[in-house]
PyMOL commands that place a pseudoatom at each C-alpha (Angstrom):
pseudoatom trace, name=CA, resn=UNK, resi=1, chain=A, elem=C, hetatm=0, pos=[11.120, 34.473, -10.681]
pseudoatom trace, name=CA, resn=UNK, resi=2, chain=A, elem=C, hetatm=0, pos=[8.992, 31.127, -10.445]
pseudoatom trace, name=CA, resn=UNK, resi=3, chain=A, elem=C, hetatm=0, pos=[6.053, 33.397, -8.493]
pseudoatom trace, name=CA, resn=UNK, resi=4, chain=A, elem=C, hetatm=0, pos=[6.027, 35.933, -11.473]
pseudoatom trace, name=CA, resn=UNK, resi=5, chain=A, elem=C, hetatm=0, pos=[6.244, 32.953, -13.821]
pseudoatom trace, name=CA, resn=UNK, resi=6, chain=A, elem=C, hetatm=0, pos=[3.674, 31.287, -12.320]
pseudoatom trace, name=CA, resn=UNK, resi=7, chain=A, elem=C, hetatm=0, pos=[0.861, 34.293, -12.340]
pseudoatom trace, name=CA, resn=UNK, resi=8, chain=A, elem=C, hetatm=0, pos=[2.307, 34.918, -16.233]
pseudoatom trace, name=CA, resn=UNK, resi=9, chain=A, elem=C, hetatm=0, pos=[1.391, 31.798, -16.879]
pseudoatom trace, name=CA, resn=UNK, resi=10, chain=A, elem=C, hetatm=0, pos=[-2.416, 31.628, -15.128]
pseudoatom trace, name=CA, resn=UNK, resi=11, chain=A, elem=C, hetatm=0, pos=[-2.887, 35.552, -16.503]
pseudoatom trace, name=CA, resn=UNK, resi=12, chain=A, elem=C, hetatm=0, pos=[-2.209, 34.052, -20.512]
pseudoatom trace, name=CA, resn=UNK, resi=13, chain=A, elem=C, hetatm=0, pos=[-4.513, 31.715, -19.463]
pseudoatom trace, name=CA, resn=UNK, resi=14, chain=A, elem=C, hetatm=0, pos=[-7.115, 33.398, -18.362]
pseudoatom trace, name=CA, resn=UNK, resi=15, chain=A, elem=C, hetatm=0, pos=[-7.154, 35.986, -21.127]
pseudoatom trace, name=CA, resn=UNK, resi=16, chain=A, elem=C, hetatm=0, pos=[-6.298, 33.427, -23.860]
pseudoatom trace, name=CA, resn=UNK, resi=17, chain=A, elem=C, hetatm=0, pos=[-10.140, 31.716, -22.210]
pseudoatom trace, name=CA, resn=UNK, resi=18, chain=A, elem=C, hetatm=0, pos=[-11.482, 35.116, -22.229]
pseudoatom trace, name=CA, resn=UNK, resi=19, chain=A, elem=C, hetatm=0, pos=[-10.742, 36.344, -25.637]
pseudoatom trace, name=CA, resn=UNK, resi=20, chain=A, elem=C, hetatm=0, pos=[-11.898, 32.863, -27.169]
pseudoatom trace, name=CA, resn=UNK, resi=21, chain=A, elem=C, hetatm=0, pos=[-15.462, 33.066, -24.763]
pseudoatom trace, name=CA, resn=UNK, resi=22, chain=A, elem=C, hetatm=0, pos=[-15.633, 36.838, -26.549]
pseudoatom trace, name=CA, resn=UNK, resi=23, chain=A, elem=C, hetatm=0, pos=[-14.777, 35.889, -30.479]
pseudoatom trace, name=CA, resn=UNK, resi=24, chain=A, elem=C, hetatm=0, pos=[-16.845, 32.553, -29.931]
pseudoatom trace, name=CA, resn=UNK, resi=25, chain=A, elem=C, hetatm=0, pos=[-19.791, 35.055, -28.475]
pseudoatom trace, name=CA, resn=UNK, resi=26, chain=A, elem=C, hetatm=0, pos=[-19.000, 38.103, -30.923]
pseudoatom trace, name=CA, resn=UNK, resi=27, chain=A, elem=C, hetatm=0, pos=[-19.687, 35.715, -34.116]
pseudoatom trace, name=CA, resn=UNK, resi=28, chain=A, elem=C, hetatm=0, pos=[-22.080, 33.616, -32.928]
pseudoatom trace, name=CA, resn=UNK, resi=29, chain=A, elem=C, hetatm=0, pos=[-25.973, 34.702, -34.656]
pseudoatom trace, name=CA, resn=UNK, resi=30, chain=A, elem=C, hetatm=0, pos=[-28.200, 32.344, -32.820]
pseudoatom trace, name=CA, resn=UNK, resi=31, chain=A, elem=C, hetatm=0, pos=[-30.163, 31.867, -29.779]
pseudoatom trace, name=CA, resn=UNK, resi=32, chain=A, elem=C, hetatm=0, pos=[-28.183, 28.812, -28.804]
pseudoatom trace, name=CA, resn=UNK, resi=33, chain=A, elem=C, hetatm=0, pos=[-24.917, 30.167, -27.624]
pseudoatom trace, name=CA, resn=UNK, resi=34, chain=A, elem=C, hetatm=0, pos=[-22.863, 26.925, -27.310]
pseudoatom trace, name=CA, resn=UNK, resi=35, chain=A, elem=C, hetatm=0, pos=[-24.611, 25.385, -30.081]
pseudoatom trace, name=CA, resn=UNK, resi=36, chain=A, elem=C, hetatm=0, pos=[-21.291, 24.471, -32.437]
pseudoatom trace, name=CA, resn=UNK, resi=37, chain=A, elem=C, hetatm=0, pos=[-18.291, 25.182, -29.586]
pseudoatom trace, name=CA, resn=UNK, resi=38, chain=A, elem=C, hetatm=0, pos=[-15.200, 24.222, -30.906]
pseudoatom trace, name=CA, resn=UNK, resi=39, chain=A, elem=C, hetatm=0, pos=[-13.270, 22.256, -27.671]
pseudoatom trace, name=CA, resn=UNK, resi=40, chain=A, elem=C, hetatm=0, pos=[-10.542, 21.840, -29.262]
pseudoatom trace, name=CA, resn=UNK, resi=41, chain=A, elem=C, hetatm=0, pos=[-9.672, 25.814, -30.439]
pseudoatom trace, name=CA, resn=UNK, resi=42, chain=A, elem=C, hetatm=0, pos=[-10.659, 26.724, -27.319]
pseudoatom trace, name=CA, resn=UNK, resi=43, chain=A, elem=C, hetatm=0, pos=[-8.589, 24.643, -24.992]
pseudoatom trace, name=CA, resn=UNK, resi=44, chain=A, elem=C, hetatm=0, pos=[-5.222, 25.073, -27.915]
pseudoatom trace, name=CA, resn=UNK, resi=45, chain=A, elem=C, hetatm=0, pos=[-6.083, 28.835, -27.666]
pseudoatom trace, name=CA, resn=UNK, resi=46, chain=A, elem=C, hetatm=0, pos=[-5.983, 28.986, -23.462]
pseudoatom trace, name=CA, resn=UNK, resi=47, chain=A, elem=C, hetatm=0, pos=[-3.076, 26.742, -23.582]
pseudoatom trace, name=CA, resn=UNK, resi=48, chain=A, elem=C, hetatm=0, pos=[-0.956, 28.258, -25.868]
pseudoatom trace, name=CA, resn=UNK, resi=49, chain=A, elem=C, hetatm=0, pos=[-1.487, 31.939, -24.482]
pseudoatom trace, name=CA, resn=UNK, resi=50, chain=A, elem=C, hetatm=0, pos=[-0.482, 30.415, -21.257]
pseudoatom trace, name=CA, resn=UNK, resi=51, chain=A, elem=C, hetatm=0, pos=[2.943, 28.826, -22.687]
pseudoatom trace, name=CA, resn=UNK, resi=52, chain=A, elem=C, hetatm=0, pos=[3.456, 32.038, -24.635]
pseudoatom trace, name=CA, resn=UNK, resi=53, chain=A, elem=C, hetatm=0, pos=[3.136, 33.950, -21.255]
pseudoatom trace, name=CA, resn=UNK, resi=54, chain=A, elem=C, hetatm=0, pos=[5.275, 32.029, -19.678]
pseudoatom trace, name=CA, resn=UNK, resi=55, chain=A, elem=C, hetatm=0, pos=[7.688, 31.577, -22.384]
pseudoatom trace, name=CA, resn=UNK, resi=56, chain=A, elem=C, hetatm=0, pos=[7.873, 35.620, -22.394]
pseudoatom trace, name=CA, resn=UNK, resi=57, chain=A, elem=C, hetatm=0, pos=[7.952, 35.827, -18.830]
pseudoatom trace, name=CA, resn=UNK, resi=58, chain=A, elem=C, hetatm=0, pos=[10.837, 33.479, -18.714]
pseudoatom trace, name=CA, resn=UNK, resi=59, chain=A, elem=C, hetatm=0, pos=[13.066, 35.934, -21.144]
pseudoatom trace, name=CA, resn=UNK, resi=60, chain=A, elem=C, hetatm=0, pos=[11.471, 38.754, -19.921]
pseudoatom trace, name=CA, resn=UNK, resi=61, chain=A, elem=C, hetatm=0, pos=[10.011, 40.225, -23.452]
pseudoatom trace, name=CA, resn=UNK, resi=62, chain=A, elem=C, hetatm=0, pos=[6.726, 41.135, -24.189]
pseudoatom trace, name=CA, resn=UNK, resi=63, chain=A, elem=C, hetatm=0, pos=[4.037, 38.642, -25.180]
pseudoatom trace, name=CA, resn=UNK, resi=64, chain=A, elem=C, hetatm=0, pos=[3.998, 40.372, -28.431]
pseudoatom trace, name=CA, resn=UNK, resi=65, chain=A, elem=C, hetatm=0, pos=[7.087, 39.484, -28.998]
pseudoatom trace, name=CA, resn=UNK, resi=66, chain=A, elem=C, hetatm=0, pos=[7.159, 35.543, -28.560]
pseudoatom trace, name=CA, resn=UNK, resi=67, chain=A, elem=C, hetatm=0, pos=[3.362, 35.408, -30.213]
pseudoatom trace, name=CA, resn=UNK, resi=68, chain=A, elem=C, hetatm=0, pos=[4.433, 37.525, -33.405]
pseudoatom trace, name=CA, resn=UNK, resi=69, chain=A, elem=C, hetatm=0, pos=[7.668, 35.737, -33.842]
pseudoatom trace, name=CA, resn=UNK, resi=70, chain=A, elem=C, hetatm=0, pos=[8.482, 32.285, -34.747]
pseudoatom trace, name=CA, resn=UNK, resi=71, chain=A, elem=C, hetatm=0, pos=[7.950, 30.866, -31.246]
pseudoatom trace, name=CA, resn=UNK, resi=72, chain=A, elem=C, hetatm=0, pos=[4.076, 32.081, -31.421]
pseudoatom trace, name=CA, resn=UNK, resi=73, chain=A, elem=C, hetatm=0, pos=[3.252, 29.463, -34.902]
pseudoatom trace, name=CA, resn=UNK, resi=74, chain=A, elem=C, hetatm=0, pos=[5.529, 26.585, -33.074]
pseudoatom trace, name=CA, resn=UNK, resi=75, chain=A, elem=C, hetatm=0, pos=[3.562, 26.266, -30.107]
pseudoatom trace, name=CA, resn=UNK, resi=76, chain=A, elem=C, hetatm=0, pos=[0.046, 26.705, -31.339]
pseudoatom trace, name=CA, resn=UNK, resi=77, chain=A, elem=C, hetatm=0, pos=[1.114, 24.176, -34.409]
pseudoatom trace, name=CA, resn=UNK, resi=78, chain=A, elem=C, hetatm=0, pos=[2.772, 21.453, -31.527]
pseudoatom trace, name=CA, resn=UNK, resi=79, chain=A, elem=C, hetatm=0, pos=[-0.731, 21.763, -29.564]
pseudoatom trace, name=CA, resn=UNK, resi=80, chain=A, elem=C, hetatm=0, pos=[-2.495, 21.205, -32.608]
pseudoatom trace, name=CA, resn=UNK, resi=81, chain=A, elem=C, hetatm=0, pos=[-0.341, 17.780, -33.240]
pseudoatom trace, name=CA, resn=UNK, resi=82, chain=A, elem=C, hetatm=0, pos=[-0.326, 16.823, -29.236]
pseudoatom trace, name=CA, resn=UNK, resi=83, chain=A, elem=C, hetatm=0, pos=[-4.172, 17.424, -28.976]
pseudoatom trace, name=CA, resn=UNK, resi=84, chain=A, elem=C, hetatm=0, pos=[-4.833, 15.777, -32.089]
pseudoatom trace, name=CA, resn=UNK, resi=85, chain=A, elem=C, hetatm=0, pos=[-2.835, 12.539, -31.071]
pseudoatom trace, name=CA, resn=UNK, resi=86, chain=A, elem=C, hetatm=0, pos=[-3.668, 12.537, -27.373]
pseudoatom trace, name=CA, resn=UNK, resi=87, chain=A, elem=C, hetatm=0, pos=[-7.258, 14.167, -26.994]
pseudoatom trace, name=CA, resn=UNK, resi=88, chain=A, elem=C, hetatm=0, pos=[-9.263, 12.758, -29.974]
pseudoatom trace, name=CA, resn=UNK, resi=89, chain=A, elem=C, hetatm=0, pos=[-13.012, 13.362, -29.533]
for i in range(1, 89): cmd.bond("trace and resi %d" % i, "trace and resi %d" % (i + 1))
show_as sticks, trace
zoom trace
């Protein structure tokens, strides 16, 4: 269980990083790619994909499941307040 736990966790991660690179990409109109990068919703959105894959790994539900229900807002919201208090720019 801690093996397939562990990849959960480094899979969320790497497609919470992913998806953000995309969006960030996708919306961005200028020649300067990184011009404007958010750090801060980019690290809370790797981070919390790879405690809600982990989290769903861990009761054995879908990712869907723990993102779309109260769990999802929690952790996202707590990783706001930790980054906020610990990581200031």
């Amino acid at each position: 269980m801690s093996e397939e736990l562990l990849m959960s966790v480094v899979g969320a991660a790497i497609v919470g990083g992913a998806y953000g690179i995309i969006s960030y990409a996708k919306n961005k109109k200028t020649d300067n790619l990184f011009r404007g990068f958010d750090k801060k919703k980019f690290f809370i959105s790797v981070a919390g994909s790879a405690i809600i894959g982990g989290i769903a790994t861990y009761q054995g539900v879908s990712t869907d499941v723990i993102a779309n229900g109260f769990i999802g807002p929690l952790v996202y919201q707590a990783l706001r307040k930790v980054y906020n208090t610990l990581l200031v720019d």
